[in-house]
N, C-alpha and C positions, 0 to 999 in steps of 0.2 A: 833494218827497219822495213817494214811492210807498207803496201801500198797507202792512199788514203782509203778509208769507207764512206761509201754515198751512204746519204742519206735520204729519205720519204719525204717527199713534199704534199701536201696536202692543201684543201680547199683553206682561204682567208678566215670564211667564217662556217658557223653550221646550225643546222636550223631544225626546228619537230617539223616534216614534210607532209607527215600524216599519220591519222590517229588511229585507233580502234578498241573494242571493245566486248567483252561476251559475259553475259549474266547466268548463270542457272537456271534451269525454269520454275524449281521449287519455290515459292514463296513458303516461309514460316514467321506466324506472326508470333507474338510477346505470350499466346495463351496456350500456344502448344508447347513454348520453352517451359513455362506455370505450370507443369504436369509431371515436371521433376525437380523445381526448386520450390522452398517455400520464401514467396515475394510476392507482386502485384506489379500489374502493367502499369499502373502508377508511377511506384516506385523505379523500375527499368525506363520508362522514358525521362524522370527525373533527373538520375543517374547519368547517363548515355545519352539521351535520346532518341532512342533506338526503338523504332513503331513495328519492324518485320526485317528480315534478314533474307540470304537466299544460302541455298545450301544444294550441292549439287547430287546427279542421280549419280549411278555408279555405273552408267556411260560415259557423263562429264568427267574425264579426268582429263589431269594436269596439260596432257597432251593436246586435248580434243580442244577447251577452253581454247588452250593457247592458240595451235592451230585458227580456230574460228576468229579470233582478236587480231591476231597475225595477218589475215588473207584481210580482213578489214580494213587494216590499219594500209596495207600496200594498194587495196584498191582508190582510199584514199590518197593517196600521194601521188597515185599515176606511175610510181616505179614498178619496174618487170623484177619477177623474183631473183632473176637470175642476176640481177645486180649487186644483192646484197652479198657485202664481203664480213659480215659480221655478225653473230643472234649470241645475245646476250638477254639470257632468263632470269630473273629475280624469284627466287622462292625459296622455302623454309619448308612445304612441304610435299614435296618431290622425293618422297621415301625411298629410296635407293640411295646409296652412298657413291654409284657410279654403274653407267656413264651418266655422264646430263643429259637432262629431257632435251636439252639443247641443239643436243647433234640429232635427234630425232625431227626436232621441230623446224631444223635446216630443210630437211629430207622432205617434210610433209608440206611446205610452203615454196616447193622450187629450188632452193638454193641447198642443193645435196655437199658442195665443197667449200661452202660459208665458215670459216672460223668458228666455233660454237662452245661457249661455257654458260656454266650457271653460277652465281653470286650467293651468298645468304648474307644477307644484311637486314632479313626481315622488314621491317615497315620502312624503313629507309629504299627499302633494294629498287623500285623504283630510277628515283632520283640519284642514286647510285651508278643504274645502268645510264641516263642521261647523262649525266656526267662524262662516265667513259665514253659512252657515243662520241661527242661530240669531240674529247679529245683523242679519239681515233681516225674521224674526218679528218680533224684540223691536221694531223700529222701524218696524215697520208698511208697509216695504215688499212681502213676501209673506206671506198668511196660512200656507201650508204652500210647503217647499219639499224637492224630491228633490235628493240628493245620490248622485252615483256615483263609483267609482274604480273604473279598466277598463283592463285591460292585455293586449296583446301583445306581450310582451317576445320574445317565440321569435324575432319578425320582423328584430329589431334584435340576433340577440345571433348572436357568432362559435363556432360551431361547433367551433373547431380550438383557440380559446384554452381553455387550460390557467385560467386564473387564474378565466373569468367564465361557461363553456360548460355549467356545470353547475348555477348559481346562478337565472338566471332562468326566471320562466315567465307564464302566461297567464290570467285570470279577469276577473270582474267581482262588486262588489259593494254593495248600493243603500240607502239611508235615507230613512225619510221625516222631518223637521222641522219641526214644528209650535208650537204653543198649550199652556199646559201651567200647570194651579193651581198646581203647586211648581217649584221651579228642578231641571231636568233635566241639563242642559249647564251646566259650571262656566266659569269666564275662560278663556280659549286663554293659552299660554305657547310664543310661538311668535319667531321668527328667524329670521337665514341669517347664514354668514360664507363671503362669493365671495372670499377669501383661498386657498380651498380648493376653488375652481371645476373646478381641473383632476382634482381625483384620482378623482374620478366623473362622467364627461363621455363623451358624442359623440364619436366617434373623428375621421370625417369632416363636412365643413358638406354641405347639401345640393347645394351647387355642386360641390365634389369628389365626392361620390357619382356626381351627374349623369353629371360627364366619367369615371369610370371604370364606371360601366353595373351598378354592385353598389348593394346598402343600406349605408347607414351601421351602425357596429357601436356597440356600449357598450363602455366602457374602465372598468377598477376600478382602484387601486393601494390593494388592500386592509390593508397594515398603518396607513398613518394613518388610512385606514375608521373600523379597528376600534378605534385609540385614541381616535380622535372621536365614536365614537358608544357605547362604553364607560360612557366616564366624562363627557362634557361634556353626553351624553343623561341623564344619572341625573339632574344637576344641574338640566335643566330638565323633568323629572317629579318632581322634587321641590318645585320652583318650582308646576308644577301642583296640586298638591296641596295646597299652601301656600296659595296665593290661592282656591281651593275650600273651604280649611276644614275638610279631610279629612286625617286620619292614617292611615298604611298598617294600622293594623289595623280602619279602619272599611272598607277595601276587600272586595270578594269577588272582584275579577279584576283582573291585568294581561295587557293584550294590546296588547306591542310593535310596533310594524310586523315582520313577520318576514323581516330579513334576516339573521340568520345566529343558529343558537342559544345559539355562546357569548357574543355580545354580548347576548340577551336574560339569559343566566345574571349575567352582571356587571352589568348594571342589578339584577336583582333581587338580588342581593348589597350593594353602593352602597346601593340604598333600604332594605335590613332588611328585606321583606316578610316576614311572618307565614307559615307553613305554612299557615295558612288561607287563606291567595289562592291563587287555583287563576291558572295562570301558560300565556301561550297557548303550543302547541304545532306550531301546523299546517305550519310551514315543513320539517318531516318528509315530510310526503305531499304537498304542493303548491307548495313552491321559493316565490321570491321575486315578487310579483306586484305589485311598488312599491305606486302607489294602489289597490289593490285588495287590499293583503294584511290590512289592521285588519279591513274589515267578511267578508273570509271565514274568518279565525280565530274571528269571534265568532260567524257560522253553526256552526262548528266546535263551538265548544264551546256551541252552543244543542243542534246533533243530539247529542250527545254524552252530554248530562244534566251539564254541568259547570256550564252559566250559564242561569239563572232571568231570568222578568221582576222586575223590582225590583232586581236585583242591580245593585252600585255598580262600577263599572270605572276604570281608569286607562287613557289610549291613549294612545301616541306615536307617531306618524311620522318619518323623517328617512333624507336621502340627497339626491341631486344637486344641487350648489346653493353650496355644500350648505346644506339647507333645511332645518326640524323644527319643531315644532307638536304640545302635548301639550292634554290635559284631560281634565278627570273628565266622565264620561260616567251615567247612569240607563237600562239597558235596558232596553226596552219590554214 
């Protein structure tokens, strides 16, 4: 028999250190989408609530976003880059099959020998990477680790469809995870049921794209979307909540991944929330940005004056997969 194996120790608890965030500069509102679908601004803020999107130049890419979100998010927190032992990317459309934008974005934020992968877990992948963060602190695998969610949906999404053309859009946004005297990050409450693989998928594989010389597009079939992410999301933000040890009136914010308003309204109906939780908004001014849409609502309502540091949050992720992943959160 062989010796024993040590094991990683790691910090007690782990905590969001610091935040950040990077938009596109393109604003495109609901009348320039009008000019290839047949609908009405109307009906799209009915729908969604969706007033304008942002959609990036084709210098903004995956790298540059993220980059920019990354150096933000560390200057918040006050860590030196070189401490990050970990970059963990959330994205779906980082069009390479390999390497991850990951090891890239180590290199371009200081931390050239940082651990580096990328996840797909789509609208979830956010909350996904928090997740791992924190149980890579706690076990002593990285002392601090950056987490991003970065999207280019513009790239992937069809233009003429009616159902999906006005939905998505483009951003990045970054955190730092660290070390922390009190419990910051509560248990993950997370899943998938690929029962319902198809109703938000990849239209073509990347072998049929090839042979017909276009991108692959995104496909929705938004009525079970919206009753699955309704009512079977409520259920596990309340599971969240539950295993945190937190009641919705000990909250100061929910902020849903933001795909569609009224599904953020019927979670918060489901849960009871308190008129005191200020409830996110952003999928107004800036559409659906899958992994990237928690951490730039919470930019959102930091510029805003709505969320404080200290303040106690609720987050949930969910979409393709179909994937989801909730937890209380301590903002920094």
């Amino acid at each position: 028999m062989g010796g024993q194996i040590n094991q990683s120790i790691g910090a007690e608890h782990a905590a969001v250190l610091g935040l950040g965030s990077y938009r596109p500069r393109r604003v495109v509102p609901n009348a320039e989408i009008l000019e290839q679908i047949d609908s009405s601004d109307e009906w799209i803020q009915t729908r969604s609530g969706i007033k304008e999107r942002r959609w990036a130049d084709p210098d903004e890419t995956i790298l540059m976003m993220s980059t920019n979100a990354a150096k933000e998010a560390l200057t918040d927190s006050g860590i030196d880059p070189a401490q990050i032992g970990c970059v963990v990317v959330a994205t779906v459309t980082h069009l390479y099959q390999t390497p991850a934008i990951a090891t890239q974005l180590a290199v371009a934020v200081g931390a050239p020998t940082a651990a580096a992968f990328d996840i797909s877990a789509a609208c979830a992948g956010f909350c996904y990477g928090i997740a791992m963060a924190s149980d890579l602190v706690r076990g002593g695998s990285a002392k601090y680790v950056l987490v991003i969610g970065v999207e280019r949906l513009s790239d992937i999404t069809d233009r003429t469809d009616r159902g999906t053309a006005f939905i998505f859009a483009d951003g990045a946004g970054a955190a730092i995870v660290g070390p922390s005297d009190e419990p910051g990050i509560g248990p993950v409450v997370w899943g998938s049921d690929g029962t319902q693989h198809q109703v938000i998928s990849q239209k073509e594989s990347w072998q049929e794209a090839a042979g017909s010389y276009q991108w692959p597009h995104l496909t929705m079939d938004g009525n079970p979307v919206f009753r699955w992410a309704s009512f079977e999301m409520a259920k596990a933000a309340q599971q969240a909540l539950d295993v945190a040890g937190v009641k919705a009136e000990d909250l100061d914010l929910f902020i849903p991944h933001q795909a569609n308003e009224r599904i953020t309204d019927a979670m918060r109906r489901t849960l009871k929330l308190p008129e005191t939780v200020k409830v996110a908004r952003d999928i107004q001014r800036q559409g659906n940005t899958s992994a990237a849409s928690i951490p730039l609502a919470i930019a959102t309502m930091r510029e805003e004056g709505e969320a404080k540091s200290g303040d106690l949050a609720l987050i949930i992720g969910f979409g393709a997969g179909l994937v989801y992943a909730a937890q209380v959160v301590r903002l920094p």
